[in-house]
PyMOL Python script that loads the backbone (N, CA, C, O; Angstrom):
from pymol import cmd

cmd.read_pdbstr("""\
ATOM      1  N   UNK A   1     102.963 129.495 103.232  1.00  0.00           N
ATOM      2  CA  UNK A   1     102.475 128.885 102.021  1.00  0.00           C
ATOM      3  C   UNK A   1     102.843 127.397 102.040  1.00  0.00           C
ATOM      4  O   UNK A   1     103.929 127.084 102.527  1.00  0.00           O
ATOM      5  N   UNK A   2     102.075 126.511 101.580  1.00  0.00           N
ATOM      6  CA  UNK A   2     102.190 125.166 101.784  1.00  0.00           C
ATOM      7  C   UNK A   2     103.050 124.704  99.945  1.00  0.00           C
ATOM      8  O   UNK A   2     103.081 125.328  98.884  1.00  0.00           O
ATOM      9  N   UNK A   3     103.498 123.629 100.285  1.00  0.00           N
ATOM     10  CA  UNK A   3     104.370 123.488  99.143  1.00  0.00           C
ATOM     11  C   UNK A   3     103.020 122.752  98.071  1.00  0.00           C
ATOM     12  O   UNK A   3     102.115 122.002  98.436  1.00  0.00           O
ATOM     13  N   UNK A   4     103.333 123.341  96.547  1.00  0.00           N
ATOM     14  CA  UNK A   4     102.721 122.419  95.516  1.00  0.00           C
ATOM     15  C   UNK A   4     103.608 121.981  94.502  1.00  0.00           C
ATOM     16  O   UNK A   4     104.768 122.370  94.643  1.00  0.00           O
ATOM     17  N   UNK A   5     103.337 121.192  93.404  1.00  0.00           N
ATOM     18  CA  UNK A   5     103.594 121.579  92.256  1.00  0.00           C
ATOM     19  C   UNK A   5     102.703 120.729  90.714  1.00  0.00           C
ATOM     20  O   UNK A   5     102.487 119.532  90.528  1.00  0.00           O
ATOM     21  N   UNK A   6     102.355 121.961  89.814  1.00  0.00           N
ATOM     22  CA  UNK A   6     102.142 121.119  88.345  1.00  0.00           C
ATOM     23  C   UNK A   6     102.748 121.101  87.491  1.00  0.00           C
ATOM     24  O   UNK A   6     102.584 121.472  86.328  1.00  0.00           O
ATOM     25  N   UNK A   7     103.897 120.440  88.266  1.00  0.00           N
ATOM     26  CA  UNK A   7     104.769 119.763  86.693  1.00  0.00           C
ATOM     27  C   UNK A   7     105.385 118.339  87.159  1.00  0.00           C
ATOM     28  O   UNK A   7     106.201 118.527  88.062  1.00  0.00           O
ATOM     29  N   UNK A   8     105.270 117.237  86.884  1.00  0.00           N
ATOM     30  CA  UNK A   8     105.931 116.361  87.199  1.00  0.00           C
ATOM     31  C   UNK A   8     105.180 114.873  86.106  1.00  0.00           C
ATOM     32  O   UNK A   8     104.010 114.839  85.727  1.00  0.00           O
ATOM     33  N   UNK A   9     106.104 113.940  85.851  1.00  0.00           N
ATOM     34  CA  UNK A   9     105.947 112.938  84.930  1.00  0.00           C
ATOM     35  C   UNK A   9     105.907 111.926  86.074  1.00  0.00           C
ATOM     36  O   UNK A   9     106.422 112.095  87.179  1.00  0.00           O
ATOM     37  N   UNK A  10     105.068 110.596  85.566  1.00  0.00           N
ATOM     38  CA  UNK A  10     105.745 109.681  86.029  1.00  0.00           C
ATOM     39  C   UNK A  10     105.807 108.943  85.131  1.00  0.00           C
ATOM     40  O   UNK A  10     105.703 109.326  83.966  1.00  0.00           O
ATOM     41  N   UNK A  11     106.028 107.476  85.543  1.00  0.00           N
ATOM     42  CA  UNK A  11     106.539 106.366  84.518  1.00  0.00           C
ATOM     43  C   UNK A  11     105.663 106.614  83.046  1.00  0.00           C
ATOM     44  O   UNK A  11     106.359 106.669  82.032  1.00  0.00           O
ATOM     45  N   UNK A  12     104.260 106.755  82.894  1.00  0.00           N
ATOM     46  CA  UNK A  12     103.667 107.230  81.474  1.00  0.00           C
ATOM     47  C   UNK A  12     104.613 107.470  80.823  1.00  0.00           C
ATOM     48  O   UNK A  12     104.943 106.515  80.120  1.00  0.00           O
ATOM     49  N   UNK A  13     105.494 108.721  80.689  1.00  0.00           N
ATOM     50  CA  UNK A  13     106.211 109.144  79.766  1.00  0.00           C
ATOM     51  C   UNK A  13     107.789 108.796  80.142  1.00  0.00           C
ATOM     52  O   UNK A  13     108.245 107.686  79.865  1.00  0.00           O
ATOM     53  N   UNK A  14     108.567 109.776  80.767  1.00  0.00           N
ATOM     54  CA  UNK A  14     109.908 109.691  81.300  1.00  0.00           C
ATOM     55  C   UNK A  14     110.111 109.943  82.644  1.00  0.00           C
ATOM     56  O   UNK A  14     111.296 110.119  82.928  1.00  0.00           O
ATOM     57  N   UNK A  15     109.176 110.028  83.736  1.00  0.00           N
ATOM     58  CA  UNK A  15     109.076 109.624  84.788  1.00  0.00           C
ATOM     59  C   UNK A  15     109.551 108.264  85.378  1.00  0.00           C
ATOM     60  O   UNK A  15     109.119 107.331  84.700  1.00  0.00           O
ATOM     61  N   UNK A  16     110.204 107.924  86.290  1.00  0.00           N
ATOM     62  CA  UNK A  16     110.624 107.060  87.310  1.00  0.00           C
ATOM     63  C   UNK A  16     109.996 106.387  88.207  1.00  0.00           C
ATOM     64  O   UNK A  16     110.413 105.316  88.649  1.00  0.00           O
ATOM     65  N   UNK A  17     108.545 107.148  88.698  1.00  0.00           N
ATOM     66  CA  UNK A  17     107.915 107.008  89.641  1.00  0.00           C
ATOM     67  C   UNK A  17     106.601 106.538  89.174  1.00  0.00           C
ATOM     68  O   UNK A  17     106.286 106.988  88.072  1.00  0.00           O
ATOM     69  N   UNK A  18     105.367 105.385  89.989  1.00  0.00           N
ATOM     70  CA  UNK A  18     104.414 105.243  89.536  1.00  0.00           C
ATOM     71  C   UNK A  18     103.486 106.926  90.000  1.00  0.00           C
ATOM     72  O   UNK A  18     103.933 107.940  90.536  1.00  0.00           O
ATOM     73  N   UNK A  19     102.097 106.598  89.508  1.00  0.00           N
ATOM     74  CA  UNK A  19     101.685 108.076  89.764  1.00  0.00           C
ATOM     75  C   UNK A  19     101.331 107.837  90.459  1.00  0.00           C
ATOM     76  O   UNK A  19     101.489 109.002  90.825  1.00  0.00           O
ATOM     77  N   UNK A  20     100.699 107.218  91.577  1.00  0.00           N
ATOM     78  CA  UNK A  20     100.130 106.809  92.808  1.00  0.00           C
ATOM     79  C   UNK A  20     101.276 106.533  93.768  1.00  0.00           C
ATOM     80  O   UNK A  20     100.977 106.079  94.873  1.00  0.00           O
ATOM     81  N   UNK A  21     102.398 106.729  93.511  1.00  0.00           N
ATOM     82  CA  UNK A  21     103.752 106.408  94.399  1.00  0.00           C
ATOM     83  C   UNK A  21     103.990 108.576  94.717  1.00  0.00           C
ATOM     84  O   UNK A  21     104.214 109.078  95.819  1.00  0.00           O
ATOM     85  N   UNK A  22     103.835 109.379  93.350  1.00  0.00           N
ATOM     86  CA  UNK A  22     103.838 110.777  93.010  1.00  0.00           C
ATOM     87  C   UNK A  22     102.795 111.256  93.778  1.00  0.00           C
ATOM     88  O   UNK A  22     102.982 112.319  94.370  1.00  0.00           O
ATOM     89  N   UNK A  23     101.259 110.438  93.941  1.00  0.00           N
ATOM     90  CA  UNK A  23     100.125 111.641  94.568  1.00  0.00           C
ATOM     91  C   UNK A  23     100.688 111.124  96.016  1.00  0.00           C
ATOM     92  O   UNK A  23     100.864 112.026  96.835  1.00  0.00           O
ATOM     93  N   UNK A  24     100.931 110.066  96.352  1.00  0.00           N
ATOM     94  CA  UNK A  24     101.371 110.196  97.688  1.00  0.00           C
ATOM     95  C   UNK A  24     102.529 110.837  98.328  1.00  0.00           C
ATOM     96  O   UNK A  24     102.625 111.154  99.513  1.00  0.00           O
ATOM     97  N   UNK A  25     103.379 110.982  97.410  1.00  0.00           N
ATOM     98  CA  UNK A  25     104.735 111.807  97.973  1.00  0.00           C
ATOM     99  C   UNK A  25     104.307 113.039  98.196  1.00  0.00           C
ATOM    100  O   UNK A  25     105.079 113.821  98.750  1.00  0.00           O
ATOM    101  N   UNK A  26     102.661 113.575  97.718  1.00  0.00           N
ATOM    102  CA  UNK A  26     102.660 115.026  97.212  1.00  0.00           C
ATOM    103  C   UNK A  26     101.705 115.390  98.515  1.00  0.00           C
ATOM    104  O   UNK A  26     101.679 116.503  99.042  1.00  0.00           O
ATOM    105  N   UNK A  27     100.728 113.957  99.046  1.00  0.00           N
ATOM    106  CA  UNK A  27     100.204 114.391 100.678  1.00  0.00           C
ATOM    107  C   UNK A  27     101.297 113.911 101.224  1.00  0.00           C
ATOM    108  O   UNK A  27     101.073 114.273 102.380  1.00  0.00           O
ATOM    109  N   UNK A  28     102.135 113.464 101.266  1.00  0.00           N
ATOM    110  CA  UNK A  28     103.056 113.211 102.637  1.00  0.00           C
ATOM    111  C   UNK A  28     103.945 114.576 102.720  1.00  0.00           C
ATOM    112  O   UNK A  28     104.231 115.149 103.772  1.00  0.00           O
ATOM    113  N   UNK A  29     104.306 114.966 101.479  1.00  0.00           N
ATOM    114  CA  UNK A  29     104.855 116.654 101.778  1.00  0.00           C
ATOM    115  C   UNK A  29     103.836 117.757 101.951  1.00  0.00           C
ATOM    116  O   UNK A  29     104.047 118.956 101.766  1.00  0.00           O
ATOM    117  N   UNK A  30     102.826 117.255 102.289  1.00  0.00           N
ATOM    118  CA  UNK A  30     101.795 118.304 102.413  1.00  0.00           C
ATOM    119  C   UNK A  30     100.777 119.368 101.641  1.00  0.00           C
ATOM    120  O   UNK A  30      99.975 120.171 102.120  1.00  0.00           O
ATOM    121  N   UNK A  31     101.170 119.020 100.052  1.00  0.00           N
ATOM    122  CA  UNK A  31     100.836 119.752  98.955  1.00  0.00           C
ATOM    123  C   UNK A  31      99.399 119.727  99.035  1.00  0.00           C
ATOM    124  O   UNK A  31      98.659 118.776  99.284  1.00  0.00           O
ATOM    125  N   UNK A  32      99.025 121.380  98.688  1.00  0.00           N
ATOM    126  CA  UNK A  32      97.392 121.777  98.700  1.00  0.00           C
ATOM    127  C   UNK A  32      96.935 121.289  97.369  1.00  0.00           C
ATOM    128  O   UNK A  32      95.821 120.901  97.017  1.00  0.00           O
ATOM    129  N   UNK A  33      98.108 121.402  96.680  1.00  0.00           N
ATOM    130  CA  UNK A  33      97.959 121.272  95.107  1.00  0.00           C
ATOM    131  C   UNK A  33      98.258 119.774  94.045  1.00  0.00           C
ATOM    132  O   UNK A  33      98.753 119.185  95.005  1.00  0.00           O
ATOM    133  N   UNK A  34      98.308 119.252  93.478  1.00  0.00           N
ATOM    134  CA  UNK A  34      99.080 119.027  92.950  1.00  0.00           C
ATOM    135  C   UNK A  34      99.043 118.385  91.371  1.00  0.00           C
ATOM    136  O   UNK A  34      98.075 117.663  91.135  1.00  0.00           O
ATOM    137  N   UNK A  35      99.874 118.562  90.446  1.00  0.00           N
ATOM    138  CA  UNK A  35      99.699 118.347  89.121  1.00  0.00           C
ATOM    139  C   UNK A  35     100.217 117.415  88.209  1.00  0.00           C
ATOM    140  O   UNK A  35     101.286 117.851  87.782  1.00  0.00           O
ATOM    141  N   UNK A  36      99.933 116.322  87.720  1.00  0.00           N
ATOM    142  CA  UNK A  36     100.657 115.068  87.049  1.00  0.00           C
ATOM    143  C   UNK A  36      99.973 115.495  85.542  1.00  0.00           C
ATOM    144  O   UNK A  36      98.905 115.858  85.049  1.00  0.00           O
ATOM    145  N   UNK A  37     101.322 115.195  85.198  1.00  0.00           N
ATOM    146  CA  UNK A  37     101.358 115.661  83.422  1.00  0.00           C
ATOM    147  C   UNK A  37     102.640 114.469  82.860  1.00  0.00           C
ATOM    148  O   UNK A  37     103.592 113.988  83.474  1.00  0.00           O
ATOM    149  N   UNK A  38     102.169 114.278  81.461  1.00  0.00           N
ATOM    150  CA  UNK A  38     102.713 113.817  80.964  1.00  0.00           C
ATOM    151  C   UNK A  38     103.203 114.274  79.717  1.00  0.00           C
ATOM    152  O   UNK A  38     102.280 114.885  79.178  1.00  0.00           O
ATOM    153  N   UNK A  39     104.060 114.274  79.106  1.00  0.00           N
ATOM    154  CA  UNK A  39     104.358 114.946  78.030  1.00  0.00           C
ATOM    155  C   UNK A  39     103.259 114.682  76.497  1.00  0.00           C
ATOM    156  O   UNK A  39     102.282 113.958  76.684  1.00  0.00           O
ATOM    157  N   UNK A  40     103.404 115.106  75.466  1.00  0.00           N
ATOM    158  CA  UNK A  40     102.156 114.709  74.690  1.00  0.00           C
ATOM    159  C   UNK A  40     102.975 113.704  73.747  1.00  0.00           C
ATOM    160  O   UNK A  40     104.164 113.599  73.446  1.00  0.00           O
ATOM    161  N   UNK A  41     101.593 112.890  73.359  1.00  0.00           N
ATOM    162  CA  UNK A  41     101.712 111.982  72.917  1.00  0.00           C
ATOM    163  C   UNK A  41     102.438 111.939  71.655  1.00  0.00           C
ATOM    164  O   UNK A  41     102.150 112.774  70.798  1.00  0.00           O
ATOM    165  N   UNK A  42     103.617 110.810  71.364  1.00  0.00           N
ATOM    166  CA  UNK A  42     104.000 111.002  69.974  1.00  0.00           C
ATOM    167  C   UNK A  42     104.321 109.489  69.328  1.00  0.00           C
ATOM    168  O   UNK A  42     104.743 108.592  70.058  1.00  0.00           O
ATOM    169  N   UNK A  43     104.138 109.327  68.215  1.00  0.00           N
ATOM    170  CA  UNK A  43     104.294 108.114  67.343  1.00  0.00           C
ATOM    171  C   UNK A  43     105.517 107.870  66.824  1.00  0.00           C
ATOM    172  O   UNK A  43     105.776 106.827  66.224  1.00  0.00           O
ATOM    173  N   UNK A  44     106.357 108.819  67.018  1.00  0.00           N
ATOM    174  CA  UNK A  44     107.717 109.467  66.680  1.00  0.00           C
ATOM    175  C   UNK A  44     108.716 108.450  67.219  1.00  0.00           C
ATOM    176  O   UNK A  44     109.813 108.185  66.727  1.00  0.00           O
ATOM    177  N   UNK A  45     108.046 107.814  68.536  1.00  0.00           N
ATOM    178  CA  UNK A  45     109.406 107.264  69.358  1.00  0.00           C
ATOM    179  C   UNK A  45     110.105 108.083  70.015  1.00  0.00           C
ATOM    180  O   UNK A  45     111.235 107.831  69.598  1.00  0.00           O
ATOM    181  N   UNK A  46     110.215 108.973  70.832  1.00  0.00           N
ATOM    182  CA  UNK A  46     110.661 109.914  71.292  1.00  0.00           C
ATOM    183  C   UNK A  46     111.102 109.614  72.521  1.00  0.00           C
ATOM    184  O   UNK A  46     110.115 109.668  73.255  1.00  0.00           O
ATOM    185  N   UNK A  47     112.211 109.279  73.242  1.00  0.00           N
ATOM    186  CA  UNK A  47     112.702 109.024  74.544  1.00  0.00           C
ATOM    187  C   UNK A  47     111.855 109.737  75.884  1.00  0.00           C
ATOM    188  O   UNK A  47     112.167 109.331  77.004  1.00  0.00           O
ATOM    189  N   UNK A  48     111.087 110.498  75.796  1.00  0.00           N
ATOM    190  CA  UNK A  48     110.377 111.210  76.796  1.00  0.00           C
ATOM    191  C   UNK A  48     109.134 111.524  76.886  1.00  0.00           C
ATOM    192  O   UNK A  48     108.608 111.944  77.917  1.00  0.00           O
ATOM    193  N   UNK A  49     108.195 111.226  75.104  1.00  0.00           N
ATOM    194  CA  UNK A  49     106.860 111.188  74.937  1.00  0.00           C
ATOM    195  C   UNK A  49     106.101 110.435  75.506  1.00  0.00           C
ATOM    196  O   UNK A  49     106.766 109.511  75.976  1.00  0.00           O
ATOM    197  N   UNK A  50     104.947 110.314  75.745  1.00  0.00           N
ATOM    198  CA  UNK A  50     104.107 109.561  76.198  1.00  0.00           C
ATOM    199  C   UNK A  50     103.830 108.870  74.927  1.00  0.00           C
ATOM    200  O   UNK A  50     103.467 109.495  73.930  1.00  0.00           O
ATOM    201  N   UNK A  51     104.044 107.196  74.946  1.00  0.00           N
ATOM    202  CA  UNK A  51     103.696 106.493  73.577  1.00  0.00           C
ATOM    203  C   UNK A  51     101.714 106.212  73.620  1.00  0.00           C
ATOM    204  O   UNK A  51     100.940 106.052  74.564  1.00  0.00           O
ATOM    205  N   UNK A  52     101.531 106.259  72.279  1.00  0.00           N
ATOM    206  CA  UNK A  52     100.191 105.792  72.119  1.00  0.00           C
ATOM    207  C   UNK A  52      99.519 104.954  72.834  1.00  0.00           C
ATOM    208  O   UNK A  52      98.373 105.040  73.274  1.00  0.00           O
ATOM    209  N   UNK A  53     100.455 103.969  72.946  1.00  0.00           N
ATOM    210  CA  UNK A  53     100.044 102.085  73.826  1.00  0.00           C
ATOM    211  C   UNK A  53      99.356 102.654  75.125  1.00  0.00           C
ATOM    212  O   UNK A  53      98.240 102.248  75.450  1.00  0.00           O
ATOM    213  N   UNK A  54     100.044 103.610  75.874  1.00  0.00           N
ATOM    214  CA  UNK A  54     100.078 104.201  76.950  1.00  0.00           C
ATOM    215  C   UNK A  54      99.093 105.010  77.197  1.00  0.00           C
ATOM    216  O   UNK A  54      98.566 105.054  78.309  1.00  0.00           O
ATOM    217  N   UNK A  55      98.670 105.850  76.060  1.00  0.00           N
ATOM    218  CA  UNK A  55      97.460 106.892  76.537  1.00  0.00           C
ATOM    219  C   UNK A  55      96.012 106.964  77.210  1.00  0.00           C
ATOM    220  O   UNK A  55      95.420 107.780  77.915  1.00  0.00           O
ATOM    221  N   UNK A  56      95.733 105.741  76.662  1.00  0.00           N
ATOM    222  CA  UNK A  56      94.581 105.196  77.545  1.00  0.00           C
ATOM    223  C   UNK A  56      94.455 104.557  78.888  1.00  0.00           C
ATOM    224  O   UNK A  56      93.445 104.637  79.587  1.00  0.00           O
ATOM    225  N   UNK A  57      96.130 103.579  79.368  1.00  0.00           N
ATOM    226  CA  UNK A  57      96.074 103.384  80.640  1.00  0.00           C
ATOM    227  C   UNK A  57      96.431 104.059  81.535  1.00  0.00           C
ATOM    228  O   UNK A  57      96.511 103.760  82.726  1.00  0.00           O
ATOM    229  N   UNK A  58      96.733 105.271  80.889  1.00  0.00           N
ATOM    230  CA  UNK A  58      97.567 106.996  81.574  1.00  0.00           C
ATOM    231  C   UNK A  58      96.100 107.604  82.245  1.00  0.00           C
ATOM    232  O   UNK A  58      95.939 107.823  83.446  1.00  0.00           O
ATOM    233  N   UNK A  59      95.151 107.805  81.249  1.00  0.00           N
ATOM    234  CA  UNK A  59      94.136 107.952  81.890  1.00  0.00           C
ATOM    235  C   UNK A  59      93.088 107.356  82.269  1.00  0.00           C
ATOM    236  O   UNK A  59      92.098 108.089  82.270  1.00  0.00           O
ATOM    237  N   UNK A  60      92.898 106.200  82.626  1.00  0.00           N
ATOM    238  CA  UNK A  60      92.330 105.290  83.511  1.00  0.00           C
ATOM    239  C   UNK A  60      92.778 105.656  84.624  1.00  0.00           C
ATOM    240  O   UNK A  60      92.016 106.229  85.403  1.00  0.00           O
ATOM    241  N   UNK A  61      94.417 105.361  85.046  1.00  0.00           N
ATOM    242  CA  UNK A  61      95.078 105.728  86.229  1.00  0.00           C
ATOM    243  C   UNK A  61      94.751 106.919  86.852  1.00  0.00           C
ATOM    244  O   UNK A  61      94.729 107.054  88.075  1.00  0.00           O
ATOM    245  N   UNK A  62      94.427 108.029  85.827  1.00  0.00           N
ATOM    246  CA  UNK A  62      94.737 109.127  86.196  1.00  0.00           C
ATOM    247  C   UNK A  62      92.904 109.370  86.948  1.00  0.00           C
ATOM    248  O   UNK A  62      92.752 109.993  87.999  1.00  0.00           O
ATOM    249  N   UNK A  63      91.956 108.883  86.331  1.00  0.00           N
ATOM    250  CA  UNK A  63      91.123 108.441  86.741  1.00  0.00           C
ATOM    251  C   UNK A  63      90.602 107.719  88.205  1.00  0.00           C
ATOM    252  O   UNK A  63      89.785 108.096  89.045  1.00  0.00           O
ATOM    253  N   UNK A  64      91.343 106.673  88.120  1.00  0.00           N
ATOM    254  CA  UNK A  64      91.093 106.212  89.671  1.00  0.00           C
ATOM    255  C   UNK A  64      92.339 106.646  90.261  1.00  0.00           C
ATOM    256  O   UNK A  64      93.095 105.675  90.305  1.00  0.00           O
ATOM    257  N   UNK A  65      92.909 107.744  90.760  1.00  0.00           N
ATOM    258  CA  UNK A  65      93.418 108.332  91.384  1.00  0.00           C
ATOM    259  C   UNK A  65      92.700 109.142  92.269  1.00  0.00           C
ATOM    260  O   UNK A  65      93.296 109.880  93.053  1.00  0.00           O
TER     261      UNK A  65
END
""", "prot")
cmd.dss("prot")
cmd.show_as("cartoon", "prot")
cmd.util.cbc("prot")
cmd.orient("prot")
């Protein structure tokens, strides 16, 4: 079985990593699969949400990916 996974953040929310830094780590380990998520959006301020400002250039990115 080849390695996947759908769960992982990147910088959007509380991620570390750009997501294009994430789809490449995910062919260089060989993944058949793989899944970028961000947590949902909140107005709250929430240390780990994906903020509003963000939601639209989350999916642009996620877009030209």
């Amino acid at each position: 079985m080849r390695p996947f996974n759908y769960h992982c953040h990147a910088e959007f929310s509380d991620g570390k990593s750009t997501a294009e830094e994430m789809v490449r780590a995910a062919i260089d380990a060989g993944c058949d699969s793989f899944g970028l998520s961000e947590h949902y959006v909140s107005v709250k301020g929430s240390s780990y949400s994906l903020k509003p400002e963000n939601e639209a250039p989350y999916i642009a990115e996620m877009n030209r990916l």
